[in-house]
C-alpha positions in Angstrom: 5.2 0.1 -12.0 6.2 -3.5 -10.4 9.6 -1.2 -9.3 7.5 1.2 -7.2 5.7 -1.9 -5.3 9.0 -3.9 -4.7 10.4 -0.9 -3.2 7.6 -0.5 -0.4 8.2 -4.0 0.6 12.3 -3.0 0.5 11.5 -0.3 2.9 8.5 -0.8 4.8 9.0 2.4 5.9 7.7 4.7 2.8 4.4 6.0 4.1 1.2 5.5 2.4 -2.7 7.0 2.9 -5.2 5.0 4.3 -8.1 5.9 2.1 -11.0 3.7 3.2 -11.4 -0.1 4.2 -8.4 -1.8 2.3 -7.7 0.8 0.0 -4.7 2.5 -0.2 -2.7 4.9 -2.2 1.2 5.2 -2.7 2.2 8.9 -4.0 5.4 9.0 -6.2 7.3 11.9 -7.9 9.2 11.2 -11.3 10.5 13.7 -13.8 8.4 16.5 -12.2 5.7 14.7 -12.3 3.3 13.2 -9.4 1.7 9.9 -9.7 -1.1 7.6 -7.2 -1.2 4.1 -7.5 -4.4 3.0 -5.5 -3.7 -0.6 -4.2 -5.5 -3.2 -1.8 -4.1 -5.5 0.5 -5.2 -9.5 0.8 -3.3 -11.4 3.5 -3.3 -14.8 3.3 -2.7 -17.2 5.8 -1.5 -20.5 5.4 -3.5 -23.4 6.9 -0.7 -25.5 7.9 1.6 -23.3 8.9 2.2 -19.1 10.5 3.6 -17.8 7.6 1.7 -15.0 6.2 1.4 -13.8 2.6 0.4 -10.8 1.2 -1.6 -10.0 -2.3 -1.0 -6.4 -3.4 -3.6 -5.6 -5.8 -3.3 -2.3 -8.0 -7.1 -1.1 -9.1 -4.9 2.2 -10.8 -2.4 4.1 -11.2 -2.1 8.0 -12.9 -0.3 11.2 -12.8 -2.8 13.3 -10.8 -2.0 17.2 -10.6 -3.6 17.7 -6.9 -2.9 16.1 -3.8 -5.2 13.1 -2.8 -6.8 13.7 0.2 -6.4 10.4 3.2 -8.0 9.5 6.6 -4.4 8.7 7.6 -0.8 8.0 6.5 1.3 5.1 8.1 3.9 3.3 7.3 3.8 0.8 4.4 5.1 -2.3 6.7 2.9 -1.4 9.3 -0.2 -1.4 6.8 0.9 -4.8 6.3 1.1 -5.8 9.7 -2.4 -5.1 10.0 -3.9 -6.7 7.3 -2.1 -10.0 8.3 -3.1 -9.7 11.5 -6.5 -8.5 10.9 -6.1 -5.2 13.0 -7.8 -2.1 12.5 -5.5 1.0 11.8 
């Protein structure tokens, strides 16, 4: 699991679904199979300085048969971008 989450902050690119108010979902297929992690996002914000950090939080993860349904899909790094930067998507 850790490997799937290092990869969306390798390529901030991989879309995930926006399913409500800092939830999330990732969708992955391995050996035929098709999983959902559901995940928040925390940013952090250091007092003292403008660097940014981000919690990822996983609530659960399971091989799901049918598709789960989102509001939206965007791109991972842009997700983050948001929730840094307290935007709305």
């Amino acid at each position: 699991m850790p490997s799937l989450f290092s990869n969306l902050a390798a390529r901030p690119t991989t879309s995930v679904g926006i399913l409500r108010r800092n939830y999330s979902v990732f969708e992955v297929q391995q050996d035929g199979l098709l999983y959902y992690a559901f995940f928040k996002l925390r940013g952090l914000r250091a007092s003292n300085s403008d660097n940014a950090h981000l919690n990822l939080f996983v609530e659960s993860a399971y091989e799901r048969p049918d598709k789960v349904i989102s509001r939206r899909k965007v791109p991972f790094g842009m997700l983050a971008e948001a929730v840094v930067t307290n935007a709305k998507l």
